[in-house]
N, C-alpha and C positions, 0 to 999 in steps of 0.2 A: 341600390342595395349597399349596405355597409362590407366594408372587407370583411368583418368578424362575420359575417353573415354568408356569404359567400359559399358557395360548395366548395370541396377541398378538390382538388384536380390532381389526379393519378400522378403520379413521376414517370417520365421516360427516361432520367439518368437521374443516377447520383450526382448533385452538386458536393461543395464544402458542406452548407450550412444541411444539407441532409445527413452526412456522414454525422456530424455533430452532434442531430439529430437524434440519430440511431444510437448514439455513444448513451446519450442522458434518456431514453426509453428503457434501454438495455438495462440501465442502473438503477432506474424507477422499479420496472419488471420484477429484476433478483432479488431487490428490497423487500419487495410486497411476500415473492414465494421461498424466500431461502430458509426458513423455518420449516417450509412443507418439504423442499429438499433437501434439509439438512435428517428430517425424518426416516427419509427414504435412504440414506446412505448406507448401505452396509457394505460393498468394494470398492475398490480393494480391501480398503479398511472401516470397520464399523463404527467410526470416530464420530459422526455424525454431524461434519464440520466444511459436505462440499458446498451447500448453496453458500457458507460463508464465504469460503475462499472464493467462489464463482463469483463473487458480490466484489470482493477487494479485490480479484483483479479487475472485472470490470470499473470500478474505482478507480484505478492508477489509469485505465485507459481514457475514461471518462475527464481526468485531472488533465491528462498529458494533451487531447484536444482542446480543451478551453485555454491552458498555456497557451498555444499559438495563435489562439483566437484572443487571446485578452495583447500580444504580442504584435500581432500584424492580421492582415485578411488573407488569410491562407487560403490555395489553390486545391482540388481534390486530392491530388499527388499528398501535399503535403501534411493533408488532412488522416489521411487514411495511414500513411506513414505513425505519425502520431498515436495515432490510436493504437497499434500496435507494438511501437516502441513504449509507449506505456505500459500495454499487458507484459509486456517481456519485461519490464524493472520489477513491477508489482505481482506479479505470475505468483500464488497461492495451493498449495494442496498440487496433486495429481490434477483433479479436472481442470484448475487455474491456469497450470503449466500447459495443461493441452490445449484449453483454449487459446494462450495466449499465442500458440504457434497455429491455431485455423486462423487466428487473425493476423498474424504475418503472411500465412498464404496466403492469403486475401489480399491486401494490400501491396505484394507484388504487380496482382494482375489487376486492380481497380486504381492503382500507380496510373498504367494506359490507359485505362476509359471506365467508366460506370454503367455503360448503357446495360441489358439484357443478355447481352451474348456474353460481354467481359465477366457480369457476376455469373453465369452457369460457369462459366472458363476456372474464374476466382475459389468458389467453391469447390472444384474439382482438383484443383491445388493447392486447396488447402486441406481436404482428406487426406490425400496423399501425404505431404508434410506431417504432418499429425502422426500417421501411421507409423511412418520412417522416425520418428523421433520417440518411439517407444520401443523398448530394447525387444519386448515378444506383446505384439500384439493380441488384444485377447476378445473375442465377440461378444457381443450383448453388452458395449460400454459405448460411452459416447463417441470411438474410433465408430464403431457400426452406426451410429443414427448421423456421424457426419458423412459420412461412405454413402448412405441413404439419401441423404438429401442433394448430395452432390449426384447422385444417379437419377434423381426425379427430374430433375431440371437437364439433363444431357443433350436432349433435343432443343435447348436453346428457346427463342422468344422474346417478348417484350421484359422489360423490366419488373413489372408487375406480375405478369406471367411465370418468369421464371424463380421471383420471390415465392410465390404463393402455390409452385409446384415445390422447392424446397422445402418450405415447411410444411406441407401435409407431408412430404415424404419423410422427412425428421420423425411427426407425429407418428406414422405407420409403422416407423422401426420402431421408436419407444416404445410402443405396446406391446413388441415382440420379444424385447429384450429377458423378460423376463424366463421365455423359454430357451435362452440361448445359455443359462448362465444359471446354474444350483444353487448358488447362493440367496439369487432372487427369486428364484420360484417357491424357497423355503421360507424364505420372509412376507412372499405375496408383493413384493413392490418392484418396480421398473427401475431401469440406473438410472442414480440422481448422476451422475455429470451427463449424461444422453438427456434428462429431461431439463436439465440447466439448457444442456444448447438449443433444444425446443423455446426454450423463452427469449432468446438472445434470436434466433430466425425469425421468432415471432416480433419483436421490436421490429425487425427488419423491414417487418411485412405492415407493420402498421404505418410504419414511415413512408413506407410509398406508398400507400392505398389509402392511407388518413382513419383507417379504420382497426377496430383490436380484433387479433384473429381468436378462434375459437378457443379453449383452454386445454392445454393437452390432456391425452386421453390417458390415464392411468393405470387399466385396467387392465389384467394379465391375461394372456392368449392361454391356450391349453398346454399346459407343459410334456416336452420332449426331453427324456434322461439324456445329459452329456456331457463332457468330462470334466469334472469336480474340477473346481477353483474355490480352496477353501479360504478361511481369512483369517480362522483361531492358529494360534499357531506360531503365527509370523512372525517379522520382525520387529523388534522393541521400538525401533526410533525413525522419525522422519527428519532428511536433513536435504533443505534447500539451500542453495547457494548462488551468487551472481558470478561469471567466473570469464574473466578476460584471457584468451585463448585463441589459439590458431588451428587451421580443420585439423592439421594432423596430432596436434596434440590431444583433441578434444576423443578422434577416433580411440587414441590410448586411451581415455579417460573412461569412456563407455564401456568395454572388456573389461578394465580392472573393477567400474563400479559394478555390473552386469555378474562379475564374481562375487563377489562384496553381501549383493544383497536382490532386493525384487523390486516391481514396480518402478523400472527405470526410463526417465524421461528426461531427455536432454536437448532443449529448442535453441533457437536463436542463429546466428550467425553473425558475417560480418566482425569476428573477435570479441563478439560478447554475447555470452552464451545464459539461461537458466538451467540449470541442475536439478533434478530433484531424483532422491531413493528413497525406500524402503530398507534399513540395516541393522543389525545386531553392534556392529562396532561403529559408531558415530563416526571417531577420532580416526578411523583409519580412513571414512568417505572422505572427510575433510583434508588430510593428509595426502592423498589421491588429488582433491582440487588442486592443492598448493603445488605439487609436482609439475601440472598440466599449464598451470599459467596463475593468476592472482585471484584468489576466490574473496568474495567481501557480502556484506548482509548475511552473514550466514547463519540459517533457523536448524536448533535443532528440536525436535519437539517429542515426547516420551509418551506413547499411546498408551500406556496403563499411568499415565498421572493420577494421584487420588486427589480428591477435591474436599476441601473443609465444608464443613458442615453450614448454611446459613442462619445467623442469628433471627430467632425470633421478633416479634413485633416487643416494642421495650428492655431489651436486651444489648450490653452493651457490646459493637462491635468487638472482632479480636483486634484487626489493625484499619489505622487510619492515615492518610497524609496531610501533613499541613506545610502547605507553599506560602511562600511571600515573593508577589508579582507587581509589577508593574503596568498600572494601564486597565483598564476596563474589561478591553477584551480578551486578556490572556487570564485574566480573574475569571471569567466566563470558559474560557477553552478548560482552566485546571479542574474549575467546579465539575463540567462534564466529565470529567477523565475519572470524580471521584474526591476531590481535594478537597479540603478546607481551606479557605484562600486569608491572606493579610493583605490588605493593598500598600502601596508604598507608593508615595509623592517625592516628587523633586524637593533632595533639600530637609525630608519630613519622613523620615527613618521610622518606623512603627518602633514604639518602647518593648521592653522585656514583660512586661506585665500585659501587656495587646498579644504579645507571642505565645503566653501562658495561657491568654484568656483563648486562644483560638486552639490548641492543646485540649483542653477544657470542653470546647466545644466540640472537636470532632468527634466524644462520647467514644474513644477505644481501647483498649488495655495495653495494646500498642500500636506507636508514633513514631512515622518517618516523618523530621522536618528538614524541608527543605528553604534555608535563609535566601539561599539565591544573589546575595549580596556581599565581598567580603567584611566590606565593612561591619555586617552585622552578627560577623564572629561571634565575637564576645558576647552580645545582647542575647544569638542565640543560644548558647552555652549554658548562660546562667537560667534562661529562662526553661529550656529541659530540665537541671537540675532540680528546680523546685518542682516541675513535675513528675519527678523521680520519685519525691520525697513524697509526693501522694498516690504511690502506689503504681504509677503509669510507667511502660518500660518503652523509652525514649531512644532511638538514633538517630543523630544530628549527620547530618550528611553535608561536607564541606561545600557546596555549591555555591558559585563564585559569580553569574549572570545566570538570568533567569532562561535561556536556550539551554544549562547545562537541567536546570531544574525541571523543563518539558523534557528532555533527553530520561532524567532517569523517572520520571511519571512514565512515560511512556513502555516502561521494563517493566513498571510496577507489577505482582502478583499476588495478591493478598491472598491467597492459597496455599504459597510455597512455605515454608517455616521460614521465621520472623527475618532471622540471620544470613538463609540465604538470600532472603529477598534486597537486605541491605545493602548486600555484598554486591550482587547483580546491578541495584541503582547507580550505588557508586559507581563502578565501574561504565555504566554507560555515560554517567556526569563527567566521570574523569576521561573516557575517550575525546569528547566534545571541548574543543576550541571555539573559544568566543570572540567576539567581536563588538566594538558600537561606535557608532558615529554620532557625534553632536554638535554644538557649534561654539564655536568661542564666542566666551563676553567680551574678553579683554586680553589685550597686548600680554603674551606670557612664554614665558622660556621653558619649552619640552625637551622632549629626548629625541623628537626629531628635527631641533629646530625650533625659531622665533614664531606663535602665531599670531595674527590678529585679531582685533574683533570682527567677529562675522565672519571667520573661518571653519573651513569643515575640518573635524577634526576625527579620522580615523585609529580609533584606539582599538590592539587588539593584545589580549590577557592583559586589561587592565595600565596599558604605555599605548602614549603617543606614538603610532607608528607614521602617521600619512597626513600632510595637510595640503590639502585641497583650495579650490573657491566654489567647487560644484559638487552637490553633493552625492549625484548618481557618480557619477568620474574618481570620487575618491572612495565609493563603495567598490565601485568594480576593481580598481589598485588593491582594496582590502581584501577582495576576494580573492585574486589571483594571489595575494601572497599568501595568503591562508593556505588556498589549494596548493601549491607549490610542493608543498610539504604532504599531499595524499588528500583522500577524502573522499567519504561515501554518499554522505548524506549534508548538502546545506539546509537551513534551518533561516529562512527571515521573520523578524518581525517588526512588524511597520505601523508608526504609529500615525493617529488621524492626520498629522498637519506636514506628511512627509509629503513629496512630488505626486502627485495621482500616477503617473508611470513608472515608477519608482522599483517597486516589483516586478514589472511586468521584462522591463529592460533587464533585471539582474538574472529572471530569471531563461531570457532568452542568452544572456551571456553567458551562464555555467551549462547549458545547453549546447550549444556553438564549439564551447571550447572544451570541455571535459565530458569523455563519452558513458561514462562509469555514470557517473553522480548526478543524482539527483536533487529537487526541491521541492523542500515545502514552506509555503507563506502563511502565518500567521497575521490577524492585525491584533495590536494592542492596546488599539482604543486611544481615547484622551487621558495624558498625562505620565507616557512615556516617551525615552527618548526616539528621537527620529526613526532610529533603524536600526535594532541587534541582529547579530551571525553567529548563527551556532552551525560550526561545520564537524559534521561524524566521522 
């Protein structure tokens, strides 16, 4: 009989490559239902935005494990690790933030072992956690269906066992939720972060069992009056933040925010911490991070945003962008994002008239372009101008390498009015520090020094800073000098004919060495340089 063929055979422990596992189920899972939960959302807030966040954090956890798998063959320990220090970078919304601390609890106690007894232990540590990390816990939310499913499994068992007692127990409170909690009972639906973590036990469960558990059950029990938790009302803004901190400062931080506002959730540990509230004064949660220790990614997000209207079929958009990229596949990444893309070749500058014509085509009234190149200042200048002159309202936004150009796509809001939205781009292009490395042709006098041919040559803002003979060796010098100076967010992109481990190395070295920052690896295909850095 072939392996494909094979029965699948139960698990008695978590291995790595199960953790792993579970990581890319879990993200499969959210994918398929975060629409049906983002439906159901109406608390805290009726934003209708948790299966999303539920998704993107499992995303950064999901990211954070294949790192160390694309890295090295990591051990459970460090497996499970991962995964949780992921949710805690990428930690989204209320439900995000919570999950991301049931899976820290977890990975404490699956740190020691994976067998059956460790996950009922793990689970039960990780309710707790959950709970403690919300300033007033409230029932009929995913704190109760993790509390539940850590109580089904108490008596312990096999691994299988005690998977497959936690999630029915999960499913049992989710059903309940709805009488625990006016909100839901008046809308007829169950808490979507309680039925998010029904999806996340059920991965669980598949993964040791090889098989998909049943589909949570939806369906509201008979409601019992109790005390009102309304959601009209509330407060204006949600503001998350990453915040490097020590216990005693962070305790202050909780009281001040816990006055501030509602919906207060603050996980993590170890000196780096997620934040998240519920507040009327944005600027003062913020102001409160800064006090406590160094706050950085910080969202704030406006629950009564109004949304522009979407243009009809034949209708010309209001706004549009148009990027000029290097490489194939970052042509591919901007298109996704929304972009009209220009490619640019080594050497072979797209003309002013290629600039206009892609203007042209993104069919919008208005046009953020981003040149991405200084060099193509001027080219772009003039090429907005003429499309001024046909009526199209043009901001050219000075972007210098194309990491600063993914920086501000990535801000992008075609919702916001024209101006803010400009102001917003720029301003993430202009936070972003760039980087590239390539190779010399030929014998030539820099600013750092005589190079060779067939030198690496580290240029960062556009100066020779670093020359090398290897060219991972003189990335990682470029990175630490870059970071030296702060930094949230690295940003690689790597082109097809770079070292196959090339990324993989960088990005276990800002990992190693910088506890804040994070990365993300772009590839940029054939016919860019070896390796750009954008650091946030």
């Amino acid at each position: 009989m072939s392996r494909a063929l094979q029965p699948f055979e139960e698990l008695v422990e978590l291995d790595a490559e199960a953790v792993r596992s579970w990581c890319a189920r879990t993200l499969d899972a959210l994918g398929r239902e975060r629409e049906e939960i983002d439906a159901i959302n109406v608390y805290p807030v009726a934003d209708g935005d948790t299966g999303t966040n539920l998704y993107l954090t499992a995303e950064a956890a999901h990211q954070a494990v294949e790192a160390v798998f694309a890295a090295s063959a990591p051990d459970t320990a460090e497996t499970v690790r991962a995964m949780a220090h992921g949710a805690l970078l990428g930690a989204r919304g209320n439900s995000g933030t919570i999950l991301s601390q049931l899976l820290r609890g977890m990975a404490g106690v699956l740190a020691e072992g994976c067998d059956g007894a460790h996950l009922a232990r793990a689970l039960a540590e990780a309710a707790s956690a959950a709970r403690r990390a919300v300033a007033h816990p409230v029932e009929g939310t995913i704190l109760t269906v993790a509390g539940a499913a850590a109580a089904a499994c108490a008596s312990g068992g096999g691994l299988v066992e005690v998977a497959r007692n936690a999630h029915e127990g999960a499913r049992t409170a989710l059903a309940a939720t709805s009488g625990q909690l006016d909100v839901l009972a008046r809308a007829g639906v169950v808490d979507a972060g309680g039925r998010g973590l029904v999806t996340v036990l059920g991965a669980l469960l598949e993964t040791v069992t090889g098989q998909a558990p049943p589909p949570a059950d939806t369906a509201a029990v008979p409601y019992a009056p109790r005390e009102e938790c309304p959601t009209e009302g509330g407060p204006a803004y949600e503001v998350i933040y990453l915040l490097e901190a020590g216990e005693a400062a962070v305790e202050l931080l909780r009281a001040r925010l816990d006055a501030l506002g509602e919906s207060l959730v603050v996980v993590g540990g170890d000196g780096l911490w997620n934040v998240h509230v519920h507040v009327d004064d944005a600027g003062a949660a913020v102001e409160a991070g800064v006090e406590a220790g160094r706050p950085h990614r910080i969202r704030i997000t406006h629950f009564a945003a109004d949304t522009a209207a979407t243009p009809g079929p034949g209708e010309r958009a209001q706004r549009a962008v148009v990027a000029v990229v290097p490489g194939e596949g970052l042509a591919g990444l901007c298109a996704e994002a929304g972009a009209t893309t220009v490619r640019t070749l080594p050497g072979e500058p797209p003309a002013g008239d290629e600039l206009l014509d892609a203007i042209r085509r993104a069919h919008a009234r208005e046009v953020v372009l981003l040149p991405n190149d200084s060099d193509l200042r001027q080219t772009a200048v003039a090429a907005a101008e003429r499309a001024r002159a046909e009526g199209i309202r043009v901001a050219l936004i000075p972007t210098r390498a194309a990491v600063q150009g993914i920086a501000a796509l990535a801000v992008h809001e075609p919702d916001r009015r024209f101006d803010e939205d400009v102001v917003a781009m720029t301003a993430a292009a202009g936070a972003t520090r760039y980087a590239e490395l390539a190779v010399a042709e030929r014998q030539s006098f820099t600013s750092a020094g005589v190079c060779q041919a067939g030198d690496v040559l580290g240029l960062i803002e556009g100066d020779v800073a670093v020359i090398g003979e290897d060219l991972t060796e003189t990335a990682r010098t470029v990175l630490d000098r870059m970071l030296s100076a702060g930094g949230e967010l690295v940003t690689l992109v790597v082109a097809d004919d770079a070292p196959p481990g090339l990324a993989p190395d960088l990005e276990r070295h800002v990992r190693s060495g910088y506890l804040a920052v994070d990365t993300l690896t772009y590839h940029a295909g054939a016919g860019a340089p070896p390796l750009l850095i954008g650091v946030e």
